[in-house]
C-alpha positions, 0 to 999 in steps of 0.5 A, a space after each residue: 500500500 502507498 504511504 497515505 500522508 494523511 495517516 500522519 507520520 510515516 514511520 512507526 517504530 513501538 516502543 522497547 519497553 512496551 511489555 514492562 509495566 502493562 499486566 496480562 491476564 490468563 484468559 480463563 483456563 485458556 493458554 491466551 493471556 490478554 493487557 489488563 486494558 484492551 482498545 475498543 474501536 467503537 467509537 472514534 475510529 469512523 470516517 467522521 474522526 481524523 485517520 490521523 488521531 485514530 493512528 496516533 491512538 493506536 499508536 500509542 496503545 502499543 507503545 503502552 503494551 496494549 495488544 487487544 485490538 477490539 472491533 465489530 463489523 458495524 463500528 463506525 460510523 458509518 457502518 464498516 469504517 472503523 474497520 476499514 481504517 484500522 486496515 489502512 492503518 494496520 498496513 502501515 504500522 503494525 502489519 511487521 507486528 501481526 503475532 504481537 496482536 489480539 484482533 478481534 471483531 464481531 457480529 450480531 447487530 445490523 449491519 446491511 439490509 435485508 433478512 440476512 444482515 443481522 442476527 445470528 445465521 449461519 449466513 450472517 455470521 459467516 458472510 459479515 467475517 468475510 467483510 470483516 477480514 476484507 476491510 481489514 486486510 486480515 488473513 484470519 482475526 484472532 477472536 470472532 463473536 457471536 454480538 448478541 443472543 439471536 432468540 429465533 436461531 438456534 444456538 446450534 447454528 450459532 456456535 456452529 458457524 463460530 466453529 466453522 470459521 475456526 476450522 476455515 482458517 478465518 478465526 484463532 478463537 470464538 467468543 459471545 457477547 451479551 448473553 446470558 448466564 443460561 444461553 452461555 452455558 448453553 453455547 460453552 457445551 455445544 462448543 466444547 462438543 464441537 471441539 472449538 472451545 468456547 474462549 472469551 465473553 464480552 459482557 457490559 459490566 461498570 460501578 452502575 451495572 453489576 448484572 454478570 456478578 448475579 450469575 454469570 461471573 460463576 458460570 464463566 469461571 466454571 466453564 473456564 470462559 475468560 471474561 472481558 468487560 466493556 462500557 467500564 466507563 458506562 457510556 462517559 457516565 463514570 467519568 468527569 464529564 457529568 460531575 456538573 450536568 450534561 455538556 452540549 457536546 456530550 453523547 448525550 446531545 449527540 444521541 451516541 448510544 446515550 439518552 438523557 434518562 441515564 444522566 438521571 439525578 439518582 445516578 449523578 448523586 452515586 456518581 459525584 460520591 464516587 468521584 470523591 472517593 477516587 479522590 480519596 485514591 488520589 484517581 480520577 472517577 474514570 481511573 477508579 472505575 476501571 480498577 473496580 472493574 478489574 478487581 475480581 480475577 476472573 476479569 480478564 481484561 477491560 474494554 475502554 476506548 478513547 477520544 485522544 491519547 491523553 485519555 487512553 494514558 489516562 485510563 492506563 494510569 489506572 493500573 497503577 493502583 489495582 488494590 483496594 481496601 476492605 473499607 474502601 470496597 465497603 463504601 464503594 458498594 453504597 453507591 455502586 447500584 444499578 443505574 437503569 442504564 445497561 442498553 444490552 439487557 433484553 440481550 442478556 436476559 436470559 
């Protein structure tokens, strides 16, 4: 590919020390070990951000020792586009680096027109990895997703294509995301007896929405399924950036997967107490957060994304104070309730 000026600076080369202060975690019982942190290509990787400032991201999560790529076949926007610029971007700067890289992408929301372009088929999900992998420049990814629990397909079919794309070459490992306690069990037998075990789930989990510690957390640790949490940060709620009301150029202004009930005062009351106890651990809301996250074992990884580099350094830093306190745990619990705000629950529910 012909250097693209536009892509910013044209020569990358990572940092020595990328693997010293980064932590990797087993992913369940498997043999994969995934940074403590991931990068999420949710938001901020379409075509309406500058190449240049998703490069710089990428960038620099490297050079941090973040070697979780996360994607999806619909991340944009506009649909598509965050993995096409990764494509661009990775043929560039890390193609040389590819065996030092988890890769993933999913599927499961819509994403084309017609009865074939959501969901859980065979077809789908079979059709949209071959996009995938086409935007991306990719040979195989390392991980491919089930996005979401198909209630009118069977689970059969489901896990079957995820075992097929194993079998093709097309993907290393299979995960799920947004099912429920029973649909993973469901789907971590029929993989097993498929032969392609069942690796990863990619649940929403943050100080506002602690559905998986019901059940779900218990059956991955049974099955040996590793756990990766996204929306720590609970859509920006956990962050500064609510502490005094919504911004006018806040998601929830833009209408990015955030609606103005969750910024309720209920919720800015439990987020403004927490933000004082981050403080009391010289974090930021959003540093706090993350750890919490991360405290329990059986969290392989969490998922963060991020709007500049300043950010992601941001969101790393949190690693440095991974321990917490009885007393502190104690009164994070009285604030740290459901907030109404998991958008994936219908989803999860069973």
């Amino acid at each position: 590919m012909p250097y693209n000026a536009k892509l910013g600076p044209s020569l990358y080369v990572p940092a020595d020390e990328r693997y010293e202060a980064m932590p990797y975690r087993r992913c369940g019982r498997s043999g994969l070990q995934l940074p403590a942190i991931s990068l999420g290509l949710w938001q901020n990787f379409g075509d309406d951000r500058p190449l240049r400032d998703s490069r710089a991201i990428l960038r620099r999560a490297f050079d941090l020792g973040i070697t979780h790529f996360d994607l999806a076949n619909n991340h944009g926007p506009p649909y598509g586009s965050a993995e096409s610029n990764f494509g661009r971007i990775f043929a560039e700067d890390f193609r040389r680096y590819r065996d030092e890289l988890v890769i993933s992408t999913k599927a499961g929301w819509d994403m084309w027109p017609g009865p074939y372009g959501e969901w859980g088929s065979r077809k789908y999900l079979l059709a949209s990895l071959d996009q995938s992998l086409q935007r991306m420049g990719l040979e195989h990814v390392d991980i491919f997703y089930s996005h979401r629990f198909d209630p009118d397909t069977p689970v059969q079919e489901t896990m079957s294509a995820l075992d097929s794309a194993v079998r093709a070459g097309k993907a290393r490992y299979v995960g799920i995301s947004s099912y429920g306690p029973k649909r993973t069990e469901e789907a971590a037998r029929i993989l097993r007896e498929l032969g392609t075990p069942l690796l990863i789930h990619q649940p929403s989990y943050s100080l506002l929405n602690r559905w998986i510690e019901q059940e779900l957390l218990d059956v991955l640790e049974r099955e040996g399924v590793g756990a990766i949490v996204f929306s720590p940060l609970a859509q920006g709620l956990l962050t500064d950036k609510y502490l005094h009301g919504v911004q006018e150029d806040s998601r929830v202004r833009r209408g990015n997967y955030f609606s103005a009930d969750m910024v309720s005062e209920e919720n800015l009351k439990r987020v403004r107490a927490l933000n004082e106890i981050a403080g009391g651990r010289g974090q930021t809301l959003a540093q706090l957060a993350i750890s919490w996250a991360l405290r329990d074992p059986r969290v392989s990884s969490a998922l963060l994304g991020a709007s500049s580099v300043q950010q992601l350094e941001q969101n790393v830093a949190a690693l440095q104070k991974p321990d917490f306190q009885a007393d502190e745990l104690a009164e994070i619990d009285r604030y740290a309730q459901e907030g109404g705000i998991n958008l994936w629950a219908e989803s999860s529910s069973g």
